[in-house]
C-alpha positions in Angstrom: 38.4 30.1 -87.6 41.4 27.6 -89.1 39.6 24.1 -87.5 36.2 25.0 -87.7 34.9 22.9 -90.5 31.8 25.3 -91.3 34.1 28.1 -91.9 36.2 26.3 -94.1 32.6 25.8 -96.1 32.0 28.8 -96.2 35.2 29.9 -97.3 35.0 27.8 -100.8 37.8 25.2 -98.7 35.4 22.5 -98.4 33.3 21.4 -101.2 30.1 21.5 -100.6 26.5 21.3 -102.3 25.4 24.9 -101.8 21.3 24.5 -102.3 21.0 28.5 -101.6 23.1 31.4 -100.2 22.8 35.0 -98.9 24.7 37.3 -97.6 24.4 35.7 -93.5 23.6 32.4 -94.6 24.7 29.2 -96.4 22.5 26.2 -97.1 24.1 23.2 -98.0 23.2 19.3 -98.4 24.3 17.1 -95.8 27.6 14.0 -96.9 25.6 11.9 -95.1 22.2 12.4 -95.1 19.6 11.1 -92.3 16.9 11.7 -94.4 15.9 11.6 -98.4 16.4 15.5 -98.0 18.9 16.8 -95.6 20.0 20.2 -95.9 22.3 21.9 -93.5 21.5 25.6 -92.6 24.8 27.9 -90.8 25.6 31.5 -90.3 28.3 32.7 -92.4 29.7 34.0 -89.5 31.8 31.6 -86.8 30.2 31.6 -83.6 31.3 28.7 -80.6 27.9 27.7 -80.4 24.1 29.0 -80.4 23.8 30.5 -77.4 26.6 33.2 -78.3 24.7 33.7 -81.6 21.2 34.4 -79.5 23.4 36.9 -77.3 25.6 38.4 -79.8 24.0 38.4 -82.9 20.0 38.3 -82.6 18.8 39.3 -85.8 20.8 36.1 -87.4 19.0 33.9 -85.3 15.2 34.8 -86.4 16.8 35.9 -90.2 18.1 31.8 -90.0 14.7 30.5 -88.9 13.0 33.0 -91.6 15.5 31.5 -93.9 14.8 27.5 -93.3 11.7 27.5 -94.0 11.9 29.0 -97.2 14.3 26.6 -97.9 11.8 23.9 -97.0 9.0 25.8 -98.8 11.4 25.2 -102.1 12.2 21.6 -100.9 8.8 20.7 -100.9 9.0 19.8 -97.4 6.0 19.3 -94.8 6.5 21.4 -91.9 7.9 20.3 -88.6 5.7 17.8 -86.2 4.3 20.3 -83.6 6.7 21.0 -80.7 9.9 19.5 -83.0 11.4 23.1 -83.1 10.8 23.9 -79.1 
């Protein structure tokens, strides 16, 4: 999609800090970060917003969840305050 900024990262448009990559998903730190470690975690494919992903697509939804927290295993991150996450 032409004005959807996440596509045009994904597309090599953008710059962007790639921290890991697969086939359905695209890790990347955050310009400006909220925390000392802030890493941004999309689908490679465009979708309006997450409840269209959860209806269309989902096996991307649980492969993106599977996906942040190895990311966070290799960030040496704690895990999420009970009841952060829903």
């Amino acid at each position: 999609m032409a004005d959807c900024l996440f596509c045009s990262i994904v597309a090599g448009e953008l710059p962007a800090t790639v921290v890991r990559e697969d086939d359905l998903t695209l890790a990347f730190r955050d310009l400006n970060p909220q925390a000392p470690t802030h890493v941004l975690v999309i689908t490679k494919a465009h979708h309006p917003d997450v409840a269209v992903v959860d209806v269309q697509m989902p096996p991307d939804r649980t492969d993106d969840m599977i996906y942040a927290g190895r990311l966070a295993a290799e960030e040496a991150l704690e895990a999420a305050p009970a009841g952060l996450l829903g």
